[in-house]
N, C-alpha and C positions, 0 to 999 in steps of 0.2 A: 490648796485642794489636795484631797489623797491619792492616792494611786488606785491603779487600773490593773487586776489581773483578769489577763484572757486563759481561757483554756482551750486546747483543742483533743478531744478525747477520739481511741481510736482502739480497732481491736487489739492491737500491736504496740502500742504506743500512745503516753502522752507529750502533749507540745504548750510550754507555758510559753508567755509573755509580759512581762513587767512593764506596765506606759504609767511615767509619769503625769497625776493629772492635770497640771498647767501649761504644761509647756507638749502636752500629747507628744512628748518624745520617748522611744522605747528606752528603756532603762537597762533591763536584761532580757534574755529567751533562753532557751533551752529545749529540749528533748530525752524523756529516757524511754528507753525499747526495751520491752519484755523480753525474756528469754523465750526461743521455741519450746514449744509444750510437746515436742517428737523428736524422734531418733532421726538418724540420717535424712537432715529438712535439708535439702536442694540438694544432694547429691546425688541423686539418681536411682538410687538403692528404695526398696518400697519404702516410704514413711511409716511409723507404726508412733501411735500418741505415747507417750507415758502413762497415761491412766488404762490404755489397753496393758501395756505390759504387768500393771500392777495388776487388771481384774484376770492377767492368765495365770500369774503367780498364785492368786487368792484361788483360781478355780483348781488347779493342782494341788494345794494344800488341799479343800474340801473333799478332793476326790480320794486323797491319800487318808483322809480319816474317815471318809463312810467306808472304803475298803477295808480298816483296819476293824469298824464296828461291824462288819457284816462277816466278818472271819469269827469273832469274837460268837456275832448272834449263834452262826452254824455252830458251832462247838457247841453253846451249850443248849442248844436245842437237840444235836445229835448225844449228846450226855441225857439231856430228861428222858428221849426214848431208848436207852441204854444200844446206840451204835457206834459207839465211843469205848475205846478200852480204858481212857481217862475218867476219875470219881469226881465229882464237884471240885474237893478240896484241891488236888492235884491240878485242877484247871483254873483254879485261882492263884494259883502259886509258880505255878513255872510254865506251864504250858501260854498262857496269857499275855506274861512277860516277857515270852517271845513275840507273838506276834507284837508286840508295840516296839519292838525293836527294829521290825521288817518296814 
């Protein structure tokens, strides 16, 4: 007869079991355990996921580039209605190139 795999599934962890089918004796078992999906998991210190830390990285990036597009917008709206000492051309060329360096 063939063998027997059990499974036992878990949030954390799976747990197998090999039984042989004649003799229903187990053959081998095992377990492997996920790694925690958080920062300091039982130490006492808050918990914080990994995927929170990625969605605060992502939200500082996005913040860091509307601000750089909203510097950009002012300029050249403050240039259409000539309250800018800066001319188009000059604000395409070096004035711009700063702020994307800020």
């Amino acid at each position: 007869m063939s063998n027997l795999l059990g499974l036992s599934l878990d949030v954390g962890a799976i747990g197998w079991t090999l039984i042989d089918g004649d003799s229903m004796q187990v053959k081998a078992m095992g377990t492997h355990v996920f790694q925690v999906g958080s920062e300091h998991y039982g130490s006492g210190i808050r918990e914080i996921s990994k995927a929170s830390l990625r969605t605060q990285n992502r939200i500082k990036r996005m913040r860091y580039s509307r601000k750089k597009m909203r510097k950009k917008f002012l300029i050249k709206v403050l240039i259409a209605h000539d309250l800018c000492p800066l001319n188009q051309g000059d604000c395409q060329k070096e004035f711009l190139k700063n702020i994307d360096r800020n």
